[in-house]
Backbone bond lengths (Angstrom), bond angles and torsions (degrees), N, CA, C in turn:
res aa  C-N    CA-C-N  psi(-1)  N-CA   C-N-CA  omega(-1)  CA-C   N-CA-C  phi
1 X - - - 1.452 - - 1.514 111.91 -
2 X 1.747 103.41 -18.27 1.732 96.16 -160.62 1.687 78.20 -77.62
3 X 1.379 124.15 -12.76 1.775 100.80 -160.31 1.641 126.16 -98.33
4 X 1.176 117.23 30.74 1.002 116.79 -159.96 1.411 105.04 -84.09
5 X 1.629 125.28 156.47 1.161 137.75 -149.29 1.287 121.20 -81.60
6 X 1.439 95.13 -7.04 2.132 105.02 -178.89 1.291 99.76 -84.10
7 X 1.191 139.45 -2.17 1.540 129.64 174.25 1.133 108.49 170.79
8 X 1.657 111.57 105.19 1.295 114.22 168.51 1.569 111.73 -120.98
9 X 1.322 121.98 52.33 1.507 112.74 161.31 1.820 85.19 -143.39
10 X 0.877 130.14 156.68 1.444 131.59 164.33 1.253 110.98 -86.23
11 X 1.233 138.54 149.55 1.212 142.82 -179.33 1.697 110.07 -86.80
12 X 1.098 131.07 -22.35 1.221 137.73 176.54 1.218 125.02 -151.11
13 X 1.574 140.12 -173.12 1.541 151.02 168.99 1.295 96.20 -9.21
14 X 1.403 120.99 -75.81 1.147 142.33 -134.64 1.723 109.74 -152.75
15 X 1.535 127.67 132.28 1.433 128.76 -179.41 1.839 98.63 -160.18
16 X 1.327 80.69 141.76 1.702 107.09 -177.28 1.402 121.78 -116.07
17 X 1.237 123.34 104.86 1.477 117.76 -179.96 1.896 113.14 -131.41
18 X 1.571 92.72 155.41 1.678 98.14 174.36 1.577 122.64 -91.77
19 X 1.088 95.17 138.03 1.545 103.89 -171.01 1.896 103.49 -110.99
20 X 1.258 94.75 119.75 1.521 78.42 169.33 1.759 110.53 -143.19
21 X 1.384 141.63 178.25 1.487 136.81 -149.67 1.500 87.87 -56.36
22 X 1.390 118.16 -66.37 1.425 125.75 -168.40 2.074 104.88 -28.61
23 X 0.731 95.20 -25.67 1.774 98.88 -167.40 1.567 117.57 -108.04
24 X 1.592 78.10 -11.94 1.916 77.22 177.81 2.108 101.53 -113.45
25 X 1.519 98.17 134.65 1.520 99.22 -171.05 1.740 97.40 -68.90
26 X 1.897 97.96 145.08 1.173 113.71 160.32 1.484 124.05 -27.97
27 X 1.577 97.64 -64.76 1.474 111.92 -178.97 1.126 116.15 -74.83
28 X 1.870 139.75 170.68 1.073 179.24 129.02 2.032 81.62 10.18
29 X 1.220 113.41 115.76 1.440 111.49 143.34 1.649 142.28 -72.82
30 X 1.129 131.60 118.66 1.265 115.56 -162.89 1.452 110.10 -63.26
31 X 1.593 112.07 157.92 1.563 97.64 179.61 1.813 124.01 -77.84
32 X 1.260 110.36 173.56 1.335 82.77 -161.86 1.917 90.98 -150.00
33 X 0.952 141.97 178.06 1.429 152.86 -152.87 1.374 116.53 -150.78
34 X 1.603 135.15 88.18 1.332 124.60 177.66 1.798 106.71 -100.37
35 X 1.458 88.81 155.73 1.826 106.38 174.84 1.219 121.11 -76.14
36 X 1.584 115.54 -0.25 1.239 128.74 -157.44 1.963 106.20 -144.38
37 X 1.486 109.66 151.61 1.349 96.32 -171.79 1.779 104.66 -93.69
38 X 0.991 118.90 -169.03 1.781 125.00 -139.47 1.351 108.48 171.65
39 X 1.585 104.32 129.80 1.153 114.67 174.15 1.591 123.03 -159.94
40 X 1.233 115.61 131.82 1.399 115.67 -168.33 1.515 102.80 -109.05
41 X 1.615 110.51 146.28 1.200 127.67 -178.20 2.018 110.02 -118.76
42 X 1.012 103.84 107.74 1.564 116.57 -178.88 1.465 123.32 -70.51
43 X 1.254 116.60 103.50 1.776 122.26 -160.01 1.421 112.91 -117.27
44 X 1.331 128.29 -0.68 1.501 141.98 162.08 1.419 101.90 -179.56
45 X 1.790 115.17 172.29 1.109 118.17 -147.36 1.500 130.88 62.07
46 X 1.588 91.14 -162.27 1.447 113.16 171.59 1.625 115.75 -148.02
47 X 1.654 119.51 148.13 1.168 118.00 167.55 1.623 101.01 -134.86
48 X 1.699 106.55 171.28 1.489 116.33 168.68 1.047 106.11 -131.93
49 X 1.487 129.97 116.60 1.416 130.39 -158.28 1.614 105.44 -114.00
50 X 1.126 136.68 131.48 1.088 133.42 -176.09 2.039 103.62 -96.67
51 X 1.393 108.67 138.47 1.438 108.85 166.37 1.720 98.78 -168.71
52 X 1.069 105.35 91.73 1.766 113.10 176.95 1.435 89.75 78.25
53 X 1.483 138.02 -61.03 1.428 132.16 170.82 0.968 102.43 -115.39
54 X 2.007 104.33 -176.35 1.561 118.46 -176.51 1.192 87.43 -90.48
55 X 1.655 113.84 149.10 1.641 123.97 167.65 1.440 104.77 -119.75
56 X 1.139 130.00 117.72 1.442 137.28 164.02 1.451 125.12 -57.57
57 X 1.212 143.14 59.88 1.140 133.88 -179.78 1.942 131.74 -68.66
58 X 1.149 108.52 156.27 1.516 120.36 -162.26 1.612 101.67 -126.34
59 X 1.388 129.37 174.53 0.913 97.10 150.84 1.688 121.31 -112.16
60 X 1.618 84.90 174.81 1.320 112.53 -171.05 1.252 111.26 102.94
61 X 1.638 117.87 21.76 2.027 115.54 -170.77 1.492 87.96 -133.62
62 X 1.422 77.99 147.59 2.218 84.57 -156.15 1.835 72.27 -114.72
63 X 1.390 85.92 146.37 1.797 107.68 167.37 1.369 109.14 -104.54
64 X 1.403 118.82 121.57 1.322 106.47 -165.28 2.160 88.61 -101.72
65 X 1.641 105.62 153.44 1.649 106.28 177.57 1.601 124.28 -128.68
66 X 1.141 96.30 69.41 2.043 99.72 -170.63 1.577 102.49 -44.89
67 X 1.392 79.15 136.57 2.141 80.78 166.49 1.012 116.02 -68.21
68 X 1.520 97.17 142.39 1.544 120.29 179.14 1.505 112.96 100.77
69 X 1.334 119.04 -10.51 1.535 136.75 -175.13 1.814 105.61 -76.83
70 X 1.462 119.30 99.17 1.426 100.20 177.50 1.814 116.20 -84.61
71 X 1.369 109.61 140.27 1.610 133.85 -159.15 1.160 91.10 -117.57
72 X 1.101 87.64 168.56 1.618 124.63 156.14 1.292 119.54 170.57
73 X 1.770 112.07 166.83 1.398 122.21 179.88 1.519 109.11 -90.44
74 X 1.544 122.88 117.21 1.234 99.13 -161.68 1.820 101.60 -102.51
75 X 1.602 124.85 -15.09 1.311 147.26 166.44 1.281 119.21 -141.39
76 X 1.460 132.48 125.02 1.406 108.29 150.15 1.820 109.71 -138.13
77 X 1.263 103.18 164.77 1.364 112.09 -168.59 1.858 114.73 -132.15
78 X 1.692 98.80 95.07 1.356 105.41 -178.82 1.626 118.85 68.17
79 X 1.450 105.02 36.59 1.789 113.58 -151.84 1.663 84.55 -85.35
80 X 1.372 107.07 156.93 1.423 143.74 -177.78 1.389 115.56 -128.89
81 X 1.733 110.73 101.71 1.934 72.11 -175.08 1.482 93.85 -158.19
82 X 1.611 140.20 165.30 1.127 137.90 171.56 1.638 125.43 -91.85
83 X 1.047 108.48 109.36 1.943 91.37 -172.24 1.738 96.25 -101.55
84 X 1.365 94.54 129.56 1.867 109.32 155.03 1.922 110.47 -128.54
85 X 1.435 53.21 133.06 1.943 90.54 171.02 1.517 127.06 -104.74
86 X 1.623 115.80 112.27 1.545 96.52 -175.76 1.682 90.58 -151.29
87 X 1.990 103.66 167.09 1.271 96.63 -166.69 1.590 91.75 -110.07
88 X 1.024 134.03 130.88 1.390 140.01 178.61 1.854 106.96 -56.19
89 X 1.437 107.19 -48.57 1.649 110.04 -177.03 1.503 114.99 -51.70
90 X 1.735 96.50 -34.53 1.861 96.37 168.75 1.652 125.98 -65.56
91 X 1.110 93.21 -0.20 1.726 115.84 158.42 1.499 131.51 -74.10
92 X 0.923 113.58 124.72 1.945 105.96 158.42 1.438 105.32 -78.16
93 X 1.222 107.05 160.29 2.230 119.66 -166.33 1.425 89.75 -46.48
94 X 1.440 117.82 -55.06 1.461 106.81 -135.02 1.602 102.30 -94.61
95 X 1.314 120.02 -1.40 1.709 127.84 171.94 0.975 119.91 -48.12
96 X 1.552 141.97 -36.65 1.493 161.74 -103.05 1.501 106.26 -172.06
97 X 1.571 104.25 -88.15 1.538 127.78 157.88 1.951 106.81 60.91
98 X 1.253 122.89 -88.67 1.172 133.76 165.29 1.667 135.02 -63.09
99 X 1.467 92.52 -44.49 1.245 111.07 177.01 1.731 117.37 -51.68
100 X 1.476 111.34 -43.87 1.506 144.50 -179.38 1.884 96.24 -46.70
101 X 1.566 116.00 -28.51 1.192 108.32 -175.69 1.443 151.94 -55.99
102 X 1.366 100.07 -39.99 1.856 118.65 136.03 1.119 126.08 -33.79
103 X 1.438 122.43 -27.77 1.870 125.86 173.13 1.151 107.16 -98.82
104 X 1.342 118.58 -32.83 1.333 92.04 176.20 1.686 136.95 -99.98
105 X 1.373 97.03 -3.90 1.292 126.72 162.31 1.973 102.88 -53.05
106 X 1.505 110.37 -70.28 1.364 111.09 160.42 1.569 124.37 -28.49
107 X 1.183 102.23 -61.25 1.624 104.90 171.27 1.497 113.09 -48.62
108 X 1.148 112.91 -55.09 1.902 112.10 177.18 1.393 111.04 -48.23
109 X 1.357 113.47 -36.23 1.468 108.14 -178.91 1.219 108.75 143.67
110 X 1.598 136.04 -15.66 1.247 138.06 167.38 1.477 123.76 -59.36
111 X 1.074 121.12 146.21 1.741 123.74 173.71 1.493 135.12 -50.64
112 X 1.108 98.20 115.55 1.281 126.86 -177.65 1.543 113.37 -58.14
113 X 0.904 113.33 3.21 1.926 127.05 150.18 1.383 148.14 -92.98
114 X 1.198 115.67 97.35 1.200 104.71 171.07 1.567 136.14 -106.97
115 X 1.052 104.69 125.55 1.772 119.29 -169.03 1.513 108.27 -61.76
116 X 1.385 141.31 89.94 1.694 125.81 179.04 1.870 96.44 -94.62
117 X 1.967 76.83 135.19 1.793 93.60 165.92 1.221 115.45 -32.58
118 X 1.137 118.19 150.56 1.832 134.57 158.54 1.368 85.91 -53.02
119 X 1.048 129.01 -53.44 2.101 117.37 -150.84 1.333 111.09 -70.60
120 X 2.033 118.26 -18.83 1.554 117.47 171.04 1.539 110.85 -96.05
121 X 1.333 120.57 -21.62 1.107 119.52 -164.03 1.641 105.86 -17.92
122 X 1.534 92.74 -67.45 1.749 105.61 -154.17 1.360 91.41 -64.41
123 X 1.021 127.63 -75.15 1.834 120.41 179.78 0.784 108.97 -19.62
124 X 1.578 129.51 -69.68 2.056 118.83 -166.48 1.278 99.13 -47.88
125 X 1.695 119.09 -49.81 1.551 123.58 -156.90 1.895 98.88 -67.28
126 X 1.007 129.41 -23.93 1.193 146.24 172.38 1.750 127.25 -65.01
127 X 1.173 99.97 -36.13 1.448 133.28 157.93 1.341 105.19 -70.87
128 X 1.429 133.08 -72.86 1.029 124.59 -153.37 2.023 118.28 -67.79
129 X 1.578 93.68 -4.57 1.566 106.77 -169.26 1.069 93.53 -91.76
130 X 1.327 128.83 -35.72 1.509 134.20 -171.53 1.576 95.72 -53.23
131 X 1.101 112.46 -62.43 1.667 121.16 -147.16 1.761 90.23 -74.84
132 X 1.112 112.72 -25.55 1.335 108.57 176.07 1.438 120.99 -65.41
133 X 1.187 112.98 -54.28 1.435 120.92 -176.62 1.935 97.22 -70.09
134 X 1.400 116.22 -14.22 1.690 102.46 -177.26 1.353 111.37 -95.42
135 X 1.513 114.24 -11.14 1.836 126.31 169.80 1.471 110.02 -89.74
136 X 1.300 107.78 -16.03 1.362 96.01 -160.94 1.765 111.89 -77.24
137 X 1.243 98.81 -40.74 1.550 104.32 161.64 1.568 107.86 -108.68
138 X 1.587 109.25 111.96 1.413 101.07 -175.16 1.313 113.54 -91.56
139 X 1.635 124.95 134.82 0.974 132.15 -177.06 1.302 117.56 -105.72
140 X 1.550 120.54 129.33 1.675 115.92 178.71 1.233 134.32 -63.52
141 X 1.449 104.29 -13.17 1.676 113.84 177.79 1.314 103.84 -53.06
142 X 1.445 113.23 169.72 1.287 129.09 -173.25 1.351 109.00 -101.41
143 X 1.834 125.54 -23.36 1.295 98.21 165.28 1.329 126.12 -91.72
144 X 1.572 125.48 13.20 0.987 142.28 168.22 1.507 107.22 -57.03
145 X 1.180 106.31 -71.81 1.363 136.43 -156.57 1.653 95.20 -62.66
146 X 1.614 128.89 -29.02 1.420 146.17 175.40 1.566 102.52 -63.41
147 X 1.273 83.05 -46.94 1.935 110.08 -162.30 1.680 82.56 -70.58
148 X 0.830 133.84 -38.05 2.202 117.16 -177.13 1.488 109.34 -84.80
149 X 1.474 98.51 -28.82 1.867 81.13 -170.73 1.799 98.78 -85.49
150 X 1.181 110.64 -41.22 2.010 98.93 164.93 1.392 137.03 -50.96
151 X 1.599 104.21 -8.37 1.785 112.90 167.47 1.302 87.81 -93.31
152 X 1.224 151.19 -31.08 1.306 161.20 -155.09 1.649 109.49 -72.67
153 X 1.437 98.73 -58.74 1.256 120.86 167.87 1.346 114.30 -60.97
154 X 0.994 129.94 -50.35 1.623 142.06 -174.59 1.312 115.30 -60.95
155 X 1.559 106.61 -37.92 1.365 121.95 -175.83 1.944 120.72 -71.42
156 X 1.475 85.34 -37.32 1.427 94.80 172.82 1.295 121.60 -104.43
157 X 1.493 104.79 2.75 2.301 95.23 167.88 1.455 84.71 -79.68
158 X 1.557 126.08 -43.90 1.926 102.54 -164.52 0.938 113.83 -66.29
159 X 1.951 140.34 -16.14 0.995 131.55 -138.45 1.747 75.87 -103.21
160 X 1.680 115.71 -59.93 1.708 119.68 178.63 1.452 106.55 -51.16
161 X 1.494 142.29 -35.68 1.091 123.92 163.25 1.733 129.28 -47.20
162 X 1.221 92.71 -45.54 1.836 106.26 -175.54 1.567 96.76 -67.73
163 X 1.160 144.45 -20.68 1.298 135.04 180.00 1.449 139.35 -112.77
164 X 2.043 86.92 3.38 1.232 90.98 -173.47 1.883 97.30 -97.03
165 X 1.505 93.76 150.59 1.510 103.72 164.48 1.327 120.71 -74.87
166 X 1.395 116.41 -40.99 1.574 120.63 175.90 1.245 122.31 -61.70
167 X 1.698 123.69 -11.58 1.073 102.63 -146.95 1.768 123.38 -90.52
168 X 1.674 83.60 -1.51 1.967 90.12 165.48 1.428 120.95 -103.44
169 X 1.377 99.61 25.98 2.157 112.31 174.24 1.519 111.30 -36.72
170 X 1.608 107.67 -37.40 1.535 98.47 -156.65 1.480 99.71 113.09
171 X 2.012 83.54 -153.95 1.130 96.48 170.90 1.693 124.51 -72.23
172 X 1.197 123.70 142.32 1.232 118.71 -177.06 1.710 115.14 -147.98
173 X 1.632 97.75 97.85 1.893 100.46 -162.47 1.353 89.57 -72.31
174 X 1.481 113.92 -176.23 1.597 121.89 -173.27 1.437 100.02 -63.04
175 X 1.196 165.65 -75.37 1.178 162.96 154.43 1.373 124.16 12.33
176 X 1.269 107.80 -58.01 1.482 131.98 -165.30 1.669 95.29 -88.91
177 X 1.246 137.25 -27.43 1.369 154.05 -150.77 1.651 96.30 -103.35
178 X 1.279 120.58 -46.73 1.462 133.28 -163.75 1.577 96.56 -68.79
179 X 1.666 81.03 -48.96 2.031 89.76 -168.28 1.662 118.89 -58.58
180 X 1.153 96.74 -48.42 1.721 112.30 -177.16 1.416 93.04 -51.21
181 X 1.898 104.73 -74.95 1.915 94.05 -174.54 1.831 126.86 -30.17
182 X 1.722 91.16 -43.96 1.748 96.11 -168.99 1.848 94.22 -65.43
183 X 1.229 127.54 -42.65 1.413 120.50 179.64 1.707 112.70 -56.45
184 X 1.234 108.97 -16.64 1.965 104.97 -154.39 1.429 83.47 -96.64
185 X 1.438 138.18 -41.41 1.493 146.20 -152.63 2.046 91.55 -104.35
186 X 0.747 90.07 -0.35 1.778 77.70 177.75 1.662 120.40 -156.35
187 X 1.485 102.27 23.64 1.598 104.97 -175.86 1.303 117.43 -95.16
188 X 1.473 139.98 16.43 1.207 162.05 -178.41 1.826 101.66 -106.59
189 X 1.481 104.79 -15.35 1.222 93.89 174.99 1.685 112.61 -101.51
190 X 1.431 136.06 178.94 0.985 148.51 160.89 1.729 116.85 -52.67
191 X 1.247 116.53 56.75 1.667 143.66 -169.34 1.472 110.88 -102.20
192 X 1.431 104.04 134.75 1.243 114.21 171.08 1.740 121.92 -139.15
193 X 1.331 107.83 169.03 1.482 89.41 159.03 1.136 141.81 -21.95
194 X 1.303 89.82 -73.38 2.022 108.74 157.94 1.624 117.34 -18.19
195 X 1.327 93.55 -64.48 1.962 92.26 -171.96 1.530 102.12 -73.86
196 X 1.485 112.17 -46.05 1.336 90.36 -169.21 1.785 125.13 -56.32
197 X 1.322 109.32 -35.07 1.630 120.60 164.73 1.458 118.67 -46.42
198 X 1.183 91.49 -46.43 2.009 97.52 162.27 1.524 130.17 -57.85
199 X 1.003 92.85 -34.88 1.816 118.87 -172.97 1.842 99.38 -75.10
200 X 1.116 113.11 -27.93 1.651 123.27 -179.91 1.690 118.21 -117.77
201 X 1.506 111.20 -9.91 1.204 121.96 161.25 1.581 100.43 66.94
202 X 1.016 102.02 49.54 1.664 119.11 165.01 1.403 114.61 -137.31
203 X 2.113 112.91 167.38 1.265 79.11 -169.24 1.614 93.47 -85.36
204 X 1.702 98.00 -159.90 1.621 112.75 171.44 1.121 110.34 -60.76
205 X 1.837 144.23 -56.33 1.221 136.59 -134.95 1.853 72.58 -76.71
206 X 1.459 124.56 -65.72 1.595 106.80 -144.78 1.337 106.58 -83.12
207 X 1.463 136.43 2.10 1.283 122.91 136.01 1.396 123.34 -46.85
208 X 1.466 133.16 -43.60 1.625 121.89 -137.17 2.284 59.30 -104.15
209 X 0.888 131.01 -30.40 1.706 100.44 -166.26 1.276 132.25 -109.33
210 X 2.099 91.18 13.95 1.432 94.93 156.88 1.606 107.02 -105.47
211 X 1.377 133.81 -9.53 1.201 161.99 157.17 1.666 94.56 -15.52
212 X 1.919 87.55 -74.39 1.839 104.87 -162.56 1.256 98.39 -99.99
213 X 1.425 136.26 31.89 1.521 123.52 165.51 1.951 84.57 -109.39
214 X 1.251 143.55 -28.46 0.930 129.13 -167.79 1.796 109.11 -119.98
215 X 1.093 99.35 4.42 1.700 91.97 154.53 1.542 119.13 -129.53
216 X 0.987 125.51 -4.26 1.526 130.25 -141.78 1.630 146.54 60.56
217 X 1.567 101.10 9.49 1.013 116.43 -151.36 1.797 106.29 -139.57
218 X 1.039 125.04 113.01 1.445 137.43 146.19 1.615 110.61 -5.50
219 X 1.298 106.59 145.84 1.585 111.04 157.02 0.976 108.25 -67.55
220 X 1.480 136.94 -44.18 1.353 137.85 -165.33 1.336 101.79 -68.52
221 X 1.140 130.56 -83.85 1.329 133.82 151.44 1.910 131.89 23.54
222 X 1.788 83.01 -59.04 1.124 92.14 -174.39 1.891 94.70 -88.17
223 X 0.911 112.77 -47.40 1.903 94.01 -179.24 1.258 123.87 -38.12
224 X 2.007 99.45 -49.03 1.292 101.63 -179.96 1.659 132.18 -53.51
225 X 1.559 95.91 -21.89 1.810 107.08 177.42 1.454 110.07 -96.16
226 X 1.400 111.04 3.46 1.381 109.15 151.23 1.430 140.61 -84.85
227 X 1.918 95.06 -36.65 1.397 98.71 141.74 1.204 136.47 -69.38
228 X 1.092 148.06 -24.27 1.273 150.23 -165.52 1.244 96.59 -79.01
229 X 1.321 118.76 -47.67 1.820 126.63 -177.33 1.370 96.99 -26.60
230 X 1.391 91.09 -78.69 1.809 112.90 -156.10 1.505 110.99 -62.68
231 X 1.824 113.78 -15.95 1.156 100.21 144.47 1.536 172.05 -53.76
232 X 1.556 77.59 -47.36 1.467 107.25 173.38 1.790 101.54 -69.60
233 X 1.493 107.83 -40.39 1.390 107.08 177.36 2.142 121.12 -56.39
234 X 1.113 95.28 -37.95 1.420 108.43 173.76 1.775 106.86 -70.17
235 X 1.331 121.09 -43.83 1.403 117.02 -177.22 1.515 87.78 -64.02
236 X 1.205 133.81 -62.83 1.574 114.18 -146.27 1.578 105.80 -67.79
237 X 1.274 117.48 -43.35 1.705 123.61 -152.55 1.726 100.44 -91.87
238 X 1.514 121.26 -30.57 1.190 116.61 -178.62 1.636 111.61 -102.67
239 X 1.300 120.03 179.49 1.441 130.76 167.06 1.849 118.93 -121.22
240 X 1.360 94.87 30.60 1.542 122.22 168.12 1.847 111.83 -55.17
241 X 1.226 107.02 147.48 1.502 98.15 -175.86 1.662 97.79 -89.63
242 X 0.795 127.86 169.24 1.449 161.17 158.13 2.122 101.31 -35.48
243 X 0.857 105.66 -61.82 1.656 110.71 -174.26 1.526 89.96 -68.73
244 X 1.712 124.31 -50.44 1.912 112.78 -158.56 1.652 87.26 -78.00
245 X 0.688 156.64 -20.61 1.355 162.22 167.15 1.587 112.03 -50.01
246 X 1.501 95.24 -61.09 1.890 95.03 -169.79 2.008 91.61 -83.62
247 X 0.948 124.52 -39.79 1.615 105.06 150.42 1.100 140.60 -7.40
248 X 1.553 100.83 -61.16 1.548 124.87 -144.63 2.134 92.53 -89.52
249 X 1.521 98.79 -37.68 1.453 125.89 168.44 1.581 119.55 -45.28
250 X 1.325 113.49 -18.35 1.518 109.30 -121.68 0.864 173.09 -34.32
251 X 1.772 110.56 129.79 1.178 114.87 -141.56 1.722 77.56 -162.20
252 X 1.723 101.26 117.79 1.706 111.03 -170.32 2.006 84.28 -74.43
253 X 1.231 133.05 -36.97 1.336 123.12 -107.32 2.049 69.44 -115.52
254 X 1.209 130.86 150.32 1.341 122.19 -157.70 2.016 80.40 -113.93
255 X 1.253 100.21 -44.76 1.570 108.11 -153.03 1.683 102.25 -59.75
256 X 1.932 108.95 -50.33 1.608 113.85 155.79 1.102 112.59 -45.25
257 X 1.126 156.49 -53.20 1.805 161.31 -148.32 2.026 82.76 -80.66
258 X 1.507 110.41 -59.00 1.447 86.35 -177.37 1.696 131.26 -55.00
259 X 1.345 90.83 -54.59 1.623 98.41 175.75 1.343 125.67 -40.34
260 X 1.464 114.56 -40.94 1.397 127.88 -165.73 1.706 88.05 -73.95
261 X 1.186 139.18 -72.45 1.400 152.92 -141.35 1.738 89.28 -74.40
262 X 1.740 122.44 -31.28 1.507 122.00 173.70 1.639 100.11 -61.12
263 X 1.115 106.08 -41.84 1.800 105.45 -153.44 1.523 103.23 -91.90
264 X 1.547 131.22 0.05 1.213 149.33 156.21 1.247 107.09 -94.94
265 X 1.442 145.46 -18.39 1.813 126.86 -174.92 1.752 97.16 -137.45
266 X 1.548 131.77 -12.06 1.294 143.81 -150.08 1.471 111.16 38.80
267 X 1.168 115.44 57.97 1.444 118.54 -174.84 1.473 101.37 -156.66
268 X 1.066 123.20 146.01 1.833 132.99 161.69 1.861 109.68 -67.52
269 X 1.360 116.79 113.63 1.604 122.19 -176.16 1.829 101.41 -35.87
270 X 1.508 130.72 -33.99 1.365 112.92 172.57 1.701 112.61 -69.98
271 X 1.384 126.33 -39.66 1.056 103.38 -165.98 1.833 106.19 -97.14
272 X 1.247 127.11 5.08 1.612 133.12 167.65 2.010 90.86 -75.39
273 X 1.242 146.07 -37.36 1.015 145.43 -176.20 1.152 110.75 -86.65
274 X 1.062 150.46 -19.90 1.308 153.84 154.64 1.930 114.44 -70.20
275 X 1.350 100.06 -45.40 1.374 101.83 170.26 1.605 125.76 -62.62
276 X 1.913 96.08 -50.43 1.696 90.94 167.77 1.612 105.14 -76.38
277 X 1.057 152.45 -46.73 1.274 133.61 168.20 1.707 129.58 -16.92
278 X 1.805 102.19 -49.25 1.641 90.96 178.03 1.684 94.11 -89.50
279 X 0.753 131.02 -11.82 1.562 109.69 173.70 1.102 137.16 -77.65
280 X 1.911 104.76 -10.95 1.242 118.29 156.64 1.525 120.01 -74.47
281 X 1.185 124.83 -16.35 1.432 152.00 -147.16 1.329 93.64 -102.54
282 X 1.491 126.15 -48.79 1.480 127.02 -178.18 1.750 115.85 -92.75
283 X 1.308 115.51 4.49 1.392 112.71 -138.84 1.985 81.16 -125.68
């Protein structure tokens, strides 16, 4: 969606435009490569977006597009959707900073989908009109120019909220806050207690027991619901098997990857994907 042919360089920081069927070709889009990151938000219809895999989108599931990531539209049907374009370097570090985490999480290898609540839908989609109507005629003033990077901002705490696992911990002092992030940005990898204690320069025992005195929850725990996230996210949006999936998770062992994801949903990952599948189908 970010590639469609009415504008593919942004004119500045940051640009907001509407995409709707009329604008997106029938056929297969070729793939394509931006210098800048990109992300489309799905508001009726349907699309299938290709980026390393096919992603199935619905609406209300924003495709997020790090630069340098080649895309494309590989179907869509009557799609509705918001594309923003912005260059992070037109940033100072700390403008962005966190928010940036959804892209680069993608870049590691995680899914390039994100699912937003029914309860933000209209807000993000609300946001995203804002910033539209404030790019669309660009103005040189300076609170203009304030006025784009704060829809900017806005746009991506809901989008990093909707994807983060941590983000209903509670309380979370700097310690406990550091740890979760280092688990949410690196739990697809081969992680343990161990690293994460490293990652905060404490040892393990008073990591994992200030960890679960201030969330309720284990280090272990918490990786595992980081994998599972990005699982469940891959069953719905991709057509990945079950084994490249608990892989992708990691987890060498396919039959463990099931059990664990049974004893987290009481269902086997094929038939929890089949179930949310027709309910997306009826819904």
């Amino acid at each position: 969606m970010a590639d469609s042919p009415a504008r593919s360089d942004p004119p500045g920081p940051v640009w907001a435009q509407r995409f709707t069927g009329h604008a997106l070709a029938p056929s297969p889009c070729p793939p394509v490569v931006h210098d800048f990151m990109a992300l489309g938000f799905l508001t009726g219809g349907s699309a299938v977006m290709q980026q390393r895999v096919r992603y199935h989108l619905q609406p209300g599931d924003v495709f997020l597009v790090p630069a340098g990531e080649r895309h494309g539209t590989v179907a869509a049907q009557a799609p509705e959707a918001w594309g923003i374009s912005f260059r992070p370097a037109c940033y100072t570090p700390g403008e962005l900073g966190a928010l940036l985490d959804p892209f680069e999480r993608a870049v590691s290898g995680a899914s390039t989908v994100v699912p937003i609540p029914a309860s933000r839908q209209e807000h993000l989609a609300g946001l995203c009109a804002e910033l539209h109507r404030e790019t669309k005629h660009a103005s040189p003033h300076a609170h203009a120019e304030l006025a784009r990077k704060s829809l900017l901002a806005l746009i991506l705490t809901e989008i990093a909220r909707a994807s983060s696992v941590t983000a209903t911990a509670g309380l979370q002092p700097t310690l406990v806050g550091d740890a979760l992030r280092f688990i949410e940005r690196n739990c697809l990898l081969p992680i343990s207690l161990r690293e994460v204690a490293a990652a905060v320069n404490r040892s393990p025992s008073y990591v994992a027991t200030t960890v679960k005195a201030a969330t309720g929850k284990t280090v272990v725990e918490w990786i595992l619901a980081g994998r599972i996230a990005e699982a469940r996210n891959r069953l719905l949006h991709t057509d990945e098997r079950v084994d490249i999936i608990a892989e992708r998770v990691g987890y060498a062992d396919p039959t463990h990857f099931i059990r664990l994801f049974r004893r987290t949903h009481g269902a086997t990952p094929a038939a929890w994907r089949a179930r949310q599948r027709a309910l997306r189908a009826t819904s």
